[in-house]
C-alpha positions in Angstrom: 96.1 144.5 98.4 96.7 140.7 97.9 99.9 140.0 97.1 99.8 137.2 94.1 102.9 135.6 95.0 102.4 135.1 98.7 98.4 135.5 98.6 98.5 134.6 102.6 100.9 134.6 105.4 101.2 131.2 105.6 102.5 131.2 101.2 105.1 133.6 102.7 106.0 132.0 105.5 106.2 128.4 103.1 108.6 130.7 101.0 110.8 131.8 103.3 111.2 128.2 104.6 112.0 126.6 101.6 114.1 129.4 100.0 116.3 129.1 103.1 116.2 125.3 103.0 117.3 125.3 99.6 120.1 128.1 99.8 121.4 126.1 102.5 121.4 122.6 102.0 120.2 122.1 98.3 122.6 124.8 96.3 126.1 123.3 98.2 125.4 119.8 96.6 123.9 120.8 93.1 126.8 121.0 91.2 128.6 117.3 92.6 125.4 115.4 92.3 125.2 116.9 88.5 128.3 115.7 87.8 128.2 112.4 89.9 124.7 112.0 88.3 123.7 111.1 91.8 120.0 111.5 93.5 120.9 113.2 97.3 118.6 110.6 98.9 119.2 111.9 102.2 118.9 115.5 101.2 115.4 114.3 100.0 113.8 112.7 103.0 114.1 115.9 104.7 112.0 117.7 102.6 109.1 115.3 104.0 110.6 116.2 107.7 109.6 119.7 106.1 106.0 118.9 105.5 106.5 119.4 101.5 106.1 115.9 100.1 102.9 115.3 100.5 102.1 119.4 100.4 98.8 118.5 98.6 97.5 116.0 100.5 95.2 116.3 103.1 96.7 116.3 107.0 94.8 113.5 107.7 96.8 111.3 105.6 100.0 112.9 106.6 100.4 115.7 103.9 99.7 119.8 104.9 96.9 120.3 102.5 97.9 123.0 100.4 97.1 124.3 97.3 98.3 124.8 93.9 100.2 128.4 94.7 102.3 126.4 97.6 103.4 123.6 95.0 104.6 126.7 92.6 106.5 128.2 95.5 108.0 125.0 96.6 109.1 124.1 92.9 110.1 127.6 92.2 112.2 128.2 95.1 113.7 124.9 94.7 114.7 125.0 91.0 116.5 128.6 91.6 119.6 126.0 93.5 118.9 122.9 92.0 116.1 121.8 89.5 117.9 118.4 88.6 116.7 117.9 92.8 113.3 119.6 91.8 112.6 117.4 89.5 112.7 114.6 92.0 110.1 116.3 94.1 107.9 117.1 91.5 107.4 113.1 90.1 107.1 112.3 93.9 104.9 114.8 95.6 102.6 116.1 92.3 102.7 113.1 89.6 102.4 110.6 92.8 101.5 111.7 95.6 99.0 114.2 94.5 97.6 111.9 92.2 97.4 108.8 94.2 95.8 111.2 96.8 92.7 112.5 94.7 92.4 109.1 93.1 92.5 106.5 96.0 90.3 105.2 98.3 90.4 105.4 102.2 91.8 102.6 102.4 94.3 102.8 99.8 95.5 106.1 101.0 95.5 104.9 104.7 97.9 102.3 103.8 100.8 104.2 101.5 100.4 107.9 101.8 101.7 108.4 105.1 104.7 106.5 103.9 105.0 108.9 100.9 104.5 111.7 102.5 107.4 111.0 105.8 109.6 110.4 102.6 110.0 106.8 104.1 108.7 105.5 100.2 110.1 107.6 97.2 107.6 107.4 94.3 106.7 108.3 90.9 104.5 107.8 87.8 104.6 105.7 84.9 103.4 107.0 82.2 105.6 107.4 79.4 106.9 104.0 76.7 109.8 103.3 74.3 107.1 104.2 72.0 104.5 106.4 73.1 105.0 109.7 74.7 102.7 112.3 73.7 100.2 110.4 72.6 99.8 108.7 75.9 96.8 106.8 74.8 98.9 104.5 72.4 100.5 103.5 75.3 100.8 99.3 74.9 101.5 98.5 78.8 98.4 95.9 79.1 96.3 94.7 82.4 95.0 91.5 82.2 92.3 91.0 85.0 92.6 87.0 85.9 90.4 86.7 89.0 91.7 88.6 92.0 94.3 90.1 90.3 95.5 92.0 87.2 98.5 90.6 85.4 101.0 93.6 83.9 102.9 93.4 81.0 105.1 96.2 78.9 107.6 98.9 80.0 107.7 102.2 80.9 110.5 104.6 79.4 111.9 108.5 80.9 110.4 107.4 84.9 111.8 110.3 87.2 112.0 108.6 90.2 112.7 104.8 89.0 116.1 104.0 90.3 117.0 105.5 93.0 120.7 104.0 92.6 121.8 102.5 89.7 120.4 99.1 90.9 117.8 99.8 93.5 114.3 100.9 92.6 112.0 103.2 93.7 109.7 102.2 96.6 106.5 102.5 94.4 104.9 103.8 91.0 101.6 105.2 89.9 101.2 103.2 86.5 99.0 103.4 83.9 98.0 100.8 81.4 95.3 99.5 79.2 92.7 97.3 80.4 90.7 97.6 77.1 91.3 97.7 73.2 88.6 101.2 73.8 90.8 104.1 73.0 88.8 106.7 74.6 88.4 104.5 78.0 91.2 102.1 77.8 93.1 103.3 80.6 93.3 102.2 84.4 95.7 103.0 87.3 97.7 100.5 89.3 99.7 101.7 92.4 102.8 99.2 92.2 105.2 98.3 95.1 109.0 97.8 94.6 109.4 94.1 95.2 106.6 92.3 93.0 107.0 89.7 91.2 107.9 90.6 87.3 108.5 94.1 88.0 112.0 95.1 87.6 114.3 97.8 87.1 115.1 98.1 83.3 118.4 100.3 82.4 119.4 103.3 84.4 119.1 106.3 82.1 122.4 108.2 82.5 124.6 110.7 80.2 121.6 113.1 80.0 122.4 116.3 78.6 120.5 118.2 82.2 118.3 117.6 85.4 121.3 114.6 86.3 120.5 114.7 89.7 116.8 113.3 88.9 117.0 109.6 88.3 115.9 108.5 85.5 115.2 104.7 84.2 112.8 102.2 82.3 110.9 100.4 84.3 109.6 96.7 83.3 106.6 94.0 83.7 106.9 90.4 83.2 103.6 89.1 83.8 103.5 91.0 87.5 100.8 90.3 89.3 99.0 93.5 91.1 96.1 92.4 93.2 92.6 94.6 92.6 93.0 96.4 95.4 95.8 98.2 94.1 93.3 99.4 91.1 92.7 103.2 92.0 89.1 103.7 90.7 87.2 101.9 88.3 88.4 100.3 85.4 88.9 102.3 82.3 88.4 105.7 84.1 92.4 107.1 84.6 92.1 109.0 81.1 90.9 111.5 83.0 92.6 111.3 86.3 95.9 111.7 83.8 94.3 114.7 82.0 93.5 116.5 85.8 97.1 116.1 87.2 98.5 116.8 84.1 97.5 120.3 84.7 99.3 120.2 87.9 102.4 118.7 86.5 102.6 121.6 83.8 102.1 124.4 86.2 104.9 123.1 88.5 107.3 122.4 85.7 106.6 125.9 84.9 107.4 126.8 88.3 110.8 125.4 87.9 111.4 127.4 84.9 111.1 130.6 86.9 113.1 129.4 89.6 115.9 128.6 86.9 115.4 132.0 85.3 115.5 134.2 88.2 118.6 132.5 89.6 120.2 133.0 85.7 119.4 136.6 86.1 120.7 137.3 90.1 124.1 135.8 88.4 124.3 137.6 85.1 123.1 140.8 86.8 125.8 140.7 89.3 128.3 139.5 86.9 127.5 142.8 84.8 128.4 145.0 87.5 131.8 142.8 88.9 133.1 142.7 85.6 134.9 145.7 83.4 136.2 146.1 80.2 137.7 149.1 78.5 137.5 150.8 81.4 134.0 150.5 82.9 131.7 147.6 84.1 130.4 145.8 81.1 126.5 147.1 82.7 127.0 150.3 81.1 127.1 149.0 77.0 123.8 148.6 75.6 124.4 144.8 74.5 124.7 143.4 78.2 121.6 146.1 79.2 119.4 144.3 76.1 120.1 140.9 77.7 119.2 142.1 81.5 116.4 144.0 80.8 115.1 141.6 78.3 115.6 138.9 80.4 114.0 140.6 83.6 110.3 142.0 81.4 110.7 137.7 80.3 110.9 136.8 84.0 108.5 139.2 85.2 105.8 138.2 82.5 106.3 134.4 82.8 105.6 134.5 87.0 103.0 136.7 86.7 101.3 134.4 84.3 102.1 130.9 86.8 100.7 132.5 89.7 97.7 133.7 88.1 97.0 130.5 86.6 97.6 128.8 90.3 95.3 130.8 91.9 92.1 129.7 89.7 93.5 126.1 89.1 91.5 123.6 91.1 93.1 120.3 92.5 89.7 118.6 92.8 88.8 119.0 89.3 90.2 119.2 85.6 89.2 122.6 83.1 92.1 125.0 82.6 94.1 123.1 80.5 94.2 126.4 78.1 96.8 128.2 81.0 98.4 125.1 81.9 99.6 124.0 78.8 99.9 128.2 78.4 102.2 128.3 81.2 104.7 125.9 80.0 104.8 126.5 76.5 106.0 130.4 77.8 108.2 129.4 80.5 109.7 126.5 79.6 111.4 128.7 77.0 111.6 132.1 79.0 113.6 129.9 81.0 115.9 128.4 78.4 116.3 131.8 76.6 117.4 133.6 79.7 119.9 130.7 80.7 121.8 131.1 77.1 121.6 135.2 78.0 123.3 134.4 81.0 125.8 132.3 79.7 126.1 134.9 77.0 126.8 138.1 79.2 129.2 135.9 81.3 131.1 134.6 78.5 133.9 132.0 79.1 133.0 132.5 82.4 129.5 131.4 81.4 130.2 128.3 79.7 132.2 126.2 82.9 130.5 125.2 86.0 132.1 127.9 88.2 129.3 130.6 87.7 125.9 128.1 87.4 124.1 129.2 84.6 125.5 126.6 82.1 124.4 123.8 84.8 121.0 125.6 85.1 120.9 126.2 81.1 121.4 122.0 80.5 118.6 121.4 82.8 116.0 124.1 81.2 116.2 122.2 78.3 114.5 119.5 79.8 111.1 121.8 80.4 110.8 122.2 76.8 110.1 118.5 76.3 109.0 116.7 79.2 105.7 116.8 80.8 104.3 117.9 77.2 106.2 119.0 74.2 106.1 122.5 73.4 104.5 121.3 69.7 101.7 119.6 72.3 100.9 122.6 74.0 100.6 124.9 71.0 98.3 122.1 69.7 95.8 121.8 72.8 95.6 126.1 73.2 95.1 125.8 69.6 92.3 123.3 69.5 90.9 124.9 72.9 90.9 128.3 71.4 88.5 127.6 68.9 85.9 126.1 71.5 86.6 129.1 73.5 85.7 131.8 70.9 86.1 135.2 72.5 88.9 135.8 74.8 87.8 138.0 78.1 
């Protein structure tokens, strides 16, 4: 029988890797760099010394050519010690280098993604404004083409991945922005490198209420000048290069949430047993037993649903936005939910760093808004349920 959470040796074997990698190195430095609000460069190259930041991309461009079940395993296994750290991977590997990957030409990839992928660049995506979020396509981050080159103007707002200090910036940034007035196809992509004229970083983001050990920061262009060749595609096409790694991204942000989850329930579960009162461990009352077994059918139910979705979700092409967006919407919450049970069985205990969960509550909150509001994602399975019609 396949097994849908290791479907082949080699998931297992990328499991066991990166749950030991994590429990080693990652969990020891999760709760400083939350409170420092620092991003563990260091830490983070040698994920690419592992093979996992370009886990998407083909080998021949220095990546290990996985698929969408290893990118749930590496976020999942990640997020379970740190998923402010997570985060981090996920803008670089999935809304970059993932992206930039099925996007690019030879030549294009050639010249960055074996950068990427060594962890010698740190990237992320650009997508997000002051004043336009989930409605991405009112985006007002222009491209001007003026001969050989396009000239950038507007800022970008909430970029994981943007500072990686609180003056240095990333080392480049999938950004989109309008080359047209055509809502429908208004949108191109322009792979920018730290070190352009007119691109700057804008403010740090700090004092954010979770995920603090994922820099966060506005980015800005003042008429920068980004040569054609650093177009991915054609003009006016990246609506739907967005909409296809957008399916990606919710998956994997999912993926954290069952990573935060499980690692909420390991804690309250032994905290249950350790602790007594009136004479018995706290296990036996039927309160605590509502929050562990509820929490554990919520866990259950949520990672059977992300690796389900995994296994049929192409990276080559868009069309399961239904179970992406589904994925989220149930997780992101599970997540949250069995955070504040943990917190809630562990009591004072629960609510100071010591014991975790309140850390790992803080940065569920997060999943509920980024990478798609949970309002956007009841709106899209809305919308595609009535195209879809009868449910088999």
């Amino acid at each position: 029988m396949i097994d849908l959470y290791n479907p082949t040796e080699e998931h297992g074997a990328l499991r066991q890797m990166v749950r030991d990698f994590a429990e080693r190195e990652v969990g020891p430095q999760a709760a400083a760099s939350d409170r420092a609000e620092h991003f563990n460069v260091e830490l983070f190259r040698k994920l690419g010394d592992l093979g996992l930041l370009g886990l998407t991309v083909s080998e021949a461009y220095g990546g290990s050519g996985m698929d969408a079940v290893a990118a749930v395993i590496v976020h999942e296994e990640l997020s379970a010690q740190d998923p402010g750290f997570a985060l981090a991977y996920l803008a670089h590997s999935m809304l970059f280098a993932n992206n930039f990957y099925h996007n690019a030409n030879d030549e294009q990839r050639r010249r960055v993604l074996p950068k990427v992928c060594s962890g010698q660049w740190i990237a992320g995506m650009g997508m997000s404004e002051p004043h336009a979020g989930t409605d991405a396509l009112a985006m007002s981050t222009s491209a001007r083409r003026d001969g050989d080159d396009y000239v950038l103007n507007g800022a970008k707002m909430w970029i994981t991945n943007g500072a990686i200090n609180d003056t240095e910036l990333g080392d480049c940034f999938l950004i989109y922005a309008k080359t047209s007035d055509n809502r429908g196809r208004s949108l191109s992509s322009f792979l920018v490198e730290k070190g352009r004229p007119g691109f700057r970083l804008g403010q740090k983001i700090k004092d954010k209420l979770g995920m603090r050990a994922s820099p966060t920061a506005e980015l800005v262009f003042e008429d920068c000048r980004i040569p054609v060749t650093n177009r991915l595609g054609l003009e006016g096409e990246s609506t739907v290069h967005m909409m296809r790694n957008l399916e990606l991204e919710r998956l994997t942000l999912a993926a954290m949430s069952l990573g935060i989850a499980r690692r909420c329930l390991e804690i309250m579960n032994q905290y249950a047993t350790d602790r007594h009162a009136f004479g018995q461990s706290i296990r036996n009352f039927g309160q605590i037993q509502k929050y562990l077994g509820d929490s554990y059918a919520q866990w259950r139910a949520g990672r059977a649903y992300v690796y389900d979705t995994a296994a049929r979700l192409s990276l080559e092409s868009q069309g399961n936005r239904m179970d992406s967006d589904g994925v989220k919407l149930f997780c992101a919450t599970m997540g949250k939910d069995i955070a504040d049970n943990a917190i809630q069985v562990l009591g004072g205990y629960g609510y100071v760093g010591e014991y975790q969960v309140e850390r790992l509550w803080r940065d569920a909150k997060l999943l509920e808004i980024g990478g798609g509001t949970l309002e956007a994602h009841q709106k899209n399975i809305t919308n595609d349920l009535r195209r879809v019609g009868v449910l088999r």
